[in-house]
N, C-alpha and C positions, 0 to 999 in steps of 0.2 A: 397046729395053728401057725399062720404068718406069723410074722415080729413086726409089733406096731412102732412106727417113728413114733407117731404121737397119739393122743387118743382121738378117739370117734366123735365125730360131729354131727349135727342134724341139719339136712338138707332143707331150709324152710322159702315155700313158695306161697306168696300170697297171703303170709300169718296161716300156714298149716302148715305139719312135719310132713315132707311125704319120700321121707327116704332118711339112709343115714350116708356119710363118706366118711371111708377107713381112710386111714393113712399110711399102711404097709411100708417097711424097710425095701423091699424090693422093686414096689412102682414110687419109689423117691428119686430125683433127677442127683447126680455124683456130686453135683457143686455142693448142694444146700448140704449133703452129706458131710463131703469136707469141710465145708463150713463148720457144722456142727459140731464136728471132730475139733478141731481149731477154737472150738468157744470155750471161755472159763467156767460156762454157765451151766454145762451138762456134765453131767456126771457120770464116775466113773464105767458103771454100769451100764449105760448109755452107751459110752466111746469106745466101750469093747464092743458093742451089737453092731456097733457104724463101722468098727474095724474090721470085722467079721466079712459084713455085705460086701465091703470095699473090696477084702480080699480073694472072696468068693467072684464077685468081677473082673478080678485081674487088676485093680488099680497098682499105679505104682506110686509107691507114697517115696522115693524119691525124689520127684518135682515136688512135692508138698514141702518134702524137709530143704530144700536147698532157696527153693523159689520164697 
């Protein structure tokens, strides 16, 4: 199974469900990741999955730690 950023949501059209949207680690845009990474608010267990994709990416958390 993917690695959910966040949980699962219900697509609702007209007051009916007619779908759900994942939220997957891997179709999440680098900002909001680093973002995330950066926040006081996630935890620890979180910031290692975010560290993970990132490095799986190729990021360089060089500009993150300097910038």
């Amino acid at each position: 199974m993917p690695i959910k950023f966040k949980e699962s949501s219900a697509k609702i059209v007209n007051k009916r469900k007619v779908g759900m949207v994942h939220h997957y680690m891997h179709t999440t845009n680098t900002n909001v990741l680093v973002e995330a990474l950066g926040s006081s608010n996630t935890k620890a267990k979180r910031k290692q999955k975010i560290n993970n994709e990132l490095v799986k990416r190729g990021f360089d958390f060089g500009l993150v730690n300097n910038g």
